[in-house]
C-alpha positions in Angstrom: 4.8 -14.0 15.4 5.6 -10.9 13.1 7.9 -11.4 9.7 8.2 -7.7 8.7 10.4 -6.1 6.1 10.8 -2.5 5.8 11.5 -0.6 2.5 11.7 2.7 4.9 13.1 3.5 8.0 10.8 2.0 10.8 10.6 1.2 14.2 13.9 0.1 15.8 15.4 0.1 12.0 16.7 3.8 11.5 18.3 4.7 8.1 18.5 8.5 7.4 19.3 7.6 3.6 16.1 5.9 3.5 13.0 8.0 5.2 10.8 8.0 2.4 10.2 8.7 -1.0 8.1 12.1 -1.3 4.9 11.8 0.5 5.0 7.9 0.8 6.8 7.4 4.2 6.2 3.9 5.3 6.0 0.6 3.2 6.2 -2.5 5.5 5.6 -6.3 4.1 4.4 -8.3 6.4 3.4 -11.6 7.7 1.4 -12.4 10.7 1.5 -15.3 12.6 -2.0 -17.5 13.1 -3.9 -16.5 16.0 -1.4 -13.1 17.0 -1.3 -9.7 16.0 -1.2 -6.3 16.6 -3.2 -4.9 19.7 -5.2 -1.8 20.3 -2.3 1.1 19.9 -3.0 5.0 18.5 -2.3 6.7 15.5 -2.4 10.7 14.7 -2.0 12.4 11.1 -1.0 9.8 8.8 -3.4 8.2 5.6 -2.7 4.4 6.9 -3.0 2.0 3.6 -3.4 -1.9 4.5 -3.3 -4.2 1.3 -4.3 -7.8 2.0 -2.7 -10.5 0.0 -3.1 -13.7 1.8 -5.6 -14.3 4.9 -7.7 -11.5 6.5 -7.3 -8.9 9.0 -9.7 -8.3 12.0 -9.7 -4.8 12.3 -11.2 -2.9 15.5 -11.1 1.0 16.1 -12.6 3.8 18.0 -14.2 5.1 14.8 -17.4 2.6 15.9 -15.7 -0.7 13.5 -16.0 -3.8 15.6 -14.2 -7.1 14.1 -14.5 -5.9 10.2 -12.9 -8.3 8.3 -10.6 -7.2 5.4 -9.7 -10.5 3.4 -7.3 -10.9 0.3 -8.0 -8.7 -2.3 -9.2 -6.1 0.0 -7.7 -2.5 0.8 -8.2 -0.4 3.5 -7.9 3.0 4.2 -7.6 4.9 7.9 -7.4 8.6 7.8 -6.0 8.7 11.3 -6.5 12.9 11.1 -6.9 13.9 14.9 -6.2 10.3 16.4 -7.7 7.0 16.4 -6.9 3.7 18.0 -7.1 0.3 16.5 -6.4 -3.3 16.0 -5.2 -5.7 13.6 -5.3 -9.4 14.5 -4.9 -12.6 12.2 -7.9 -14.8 14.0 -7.6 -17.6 11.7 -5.9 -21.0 13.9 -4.0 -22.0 10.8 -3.4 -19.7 7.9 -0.5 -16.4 7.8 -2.1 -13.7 6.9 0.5 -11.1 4.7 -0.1 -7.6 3.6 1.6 -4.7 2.5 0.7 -1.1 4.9 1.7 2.1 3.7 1.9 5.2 5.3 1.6 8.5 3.8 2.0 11.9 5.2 -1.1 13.6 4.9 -1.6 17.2 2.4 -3.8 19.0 6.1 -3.2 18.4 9.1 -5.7 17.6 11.9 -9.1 16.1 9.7 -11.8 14.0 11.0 -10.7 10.5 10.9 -11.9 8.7 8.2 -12.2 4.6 8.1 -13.1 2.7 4.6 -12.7 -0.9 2.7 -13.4 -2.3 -0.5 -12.8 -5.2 -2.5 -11.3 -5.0 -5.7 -11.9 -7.5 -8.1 -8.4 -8.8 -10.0 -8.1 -6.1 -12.5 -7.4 -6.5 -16.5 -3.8 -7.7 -17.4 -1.7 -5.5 -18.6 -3.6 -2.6 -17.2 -3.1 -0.3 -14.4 -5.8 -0.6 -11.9 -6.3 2.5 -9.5 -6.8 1.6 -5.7 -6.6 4.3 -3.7 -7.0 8.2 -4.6 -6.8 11.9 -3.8 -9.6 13.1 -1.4 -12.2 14.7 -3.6 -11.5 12.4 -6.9 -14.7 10.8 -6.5 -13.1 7.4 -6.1 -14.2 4.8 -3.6 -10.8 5.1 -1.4 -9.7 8.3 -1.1 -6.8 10.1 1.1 -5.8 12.9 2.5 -3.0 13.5 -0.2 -2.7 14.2 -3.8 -1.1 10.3 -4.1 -2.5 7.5 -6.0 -1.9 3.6 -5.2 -2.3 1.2 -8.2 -1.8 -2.5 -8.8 -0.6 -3.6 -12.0 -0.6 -7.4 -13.6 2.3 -7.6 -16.7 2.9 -10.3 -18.7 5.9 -11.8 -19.8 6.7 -9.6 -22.8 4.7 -6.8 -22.6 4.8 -3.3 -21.8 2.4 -1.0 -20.0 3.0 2.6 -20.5 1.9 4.6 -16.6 1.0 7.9 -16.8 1.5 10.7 -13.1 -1.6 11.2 -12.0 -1.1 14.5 -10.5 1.4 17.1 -11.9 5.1 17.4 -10.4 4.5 13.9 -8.5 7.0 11.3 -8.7 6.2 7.5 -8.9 7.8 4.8 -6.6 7.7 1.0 -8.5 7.6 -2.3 -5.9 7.5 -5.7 -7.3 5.3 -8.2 -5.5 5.9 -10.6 -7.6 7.8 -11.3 -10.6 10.2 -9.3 -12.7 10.2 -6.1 -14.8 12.2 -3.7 -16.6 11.6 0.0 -15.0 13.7 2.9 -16.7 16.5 0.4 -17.6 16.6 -1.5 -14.4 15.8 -4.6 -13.9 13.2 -5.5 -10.8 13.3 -8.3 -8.9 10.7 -9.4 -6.2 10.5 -7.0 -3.9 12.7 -5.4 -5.5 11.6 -1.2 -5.5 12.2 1.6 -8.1 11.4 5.7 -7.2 11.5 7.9 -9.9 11.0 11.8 -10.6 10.4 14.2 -12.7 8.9 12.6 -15.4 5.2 12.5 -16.8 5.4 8.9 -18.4 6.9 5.5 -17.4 7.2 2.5 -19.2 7.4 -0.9 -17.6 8.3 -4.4 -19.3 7.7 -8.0 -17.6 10.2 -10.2 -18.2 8.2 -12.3 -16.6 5.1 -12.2 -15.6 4.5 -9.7 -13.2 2.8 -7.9 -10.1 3.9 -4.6 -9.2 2.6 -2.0 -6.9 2.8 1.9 -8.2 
């Protein structure tokens, strides 16, 4: 019922070459079978990042959300913080539902958890669009870390300059779709990217492109 791919170590996969790329430990792309998913299970200090991309989720937790629905084009945040237990089913009979979840290590241990959604419309081409943000940024999802999650539509021939949001970060490049040209390598569909130490980075669609930053 569950088609998962795991740019991290995860679960039963275990990789010690590949834990995670700073702060960003998990980065799972999935697809869930019609009428299946995951039942009610706990999670403790981790920011929990679901993006929808086909379908909808049907999400349940002990934060007080009954059967919210978070369709394509949606994100959703959990602070898990102290604990929380949810669930994420696919109720339609007949359509997959796939999404990408992240998981990042949280900046404080032991916060109130925290539970938001919010549809984002499709953003400009060939211009980063911010998702998900630092707690205290003012933005409408915000984490428990000084990361930032962005979505970014290239087309074929163009080049979008991305600029770290927060000093000393490093930024970690997967292509949904599509492929680009990322500090002279060239990215495939999910096809993935981390670099360091730099303030800018220029990316190039060969084709056109949709890339997760």
């Amino acid at each position: 019922w569950l088609q998962s791919r795991f740019s991290f170590s995860f679960a039963d996969w275990y990789e010690p070459t590949r834990m995670g790329f700073g702060a960003l430990r998990v980065l799972n792309d999935d697809a869930i079978d019609p009428l299946t998913g995951f039942d009610m299970h706990p999670h403790k200090d981790m920011e929990i990042v679901t993006i929808v991309t086909e379908g909808a989720v049907t999400h349940t937790d002990t934060l007080g959300n009954k059967a919210a629905i978070v369709k394509a084009g949606d994100v959703q945040i959990m602070s898990a913080g102290t604990g929380v237990v949810h669930a994420e089913h696919n109720d339609s009979p007949d359509t997959k539902l796939k999404l990408f979840q992240l998981w990042i290590t949280p900046k404080s241990l032991g916060v109130e958890p925290r539970y938001g959604q919010v549809t984002f419309p499709e953003g400009k081409i060939n211009c980063v669009q911010e998702l998900v943000s630092p707690i205290g940024s003012g933005k409408k999802l915000t984490i428990n870390q000084d990361a930032c999650i962005s979505r970014l539509v290239i087309e074929a021939g163009k080049s979008v300059e991305y600029t770290i949001k927060v000093g000393g970060n490093g930024v970690y490049v997967f292509v949904i779709g599509g492929t680009v040209t990322v500090a002279g390598e060239e990215l495939g569909p999910r096809d993935a990217l981390g670099v360091s130490k730099i303030e800018k980075l220029s990316i190039t669609a060969i084709s056109l492109a949709s890339v997760l930053l």
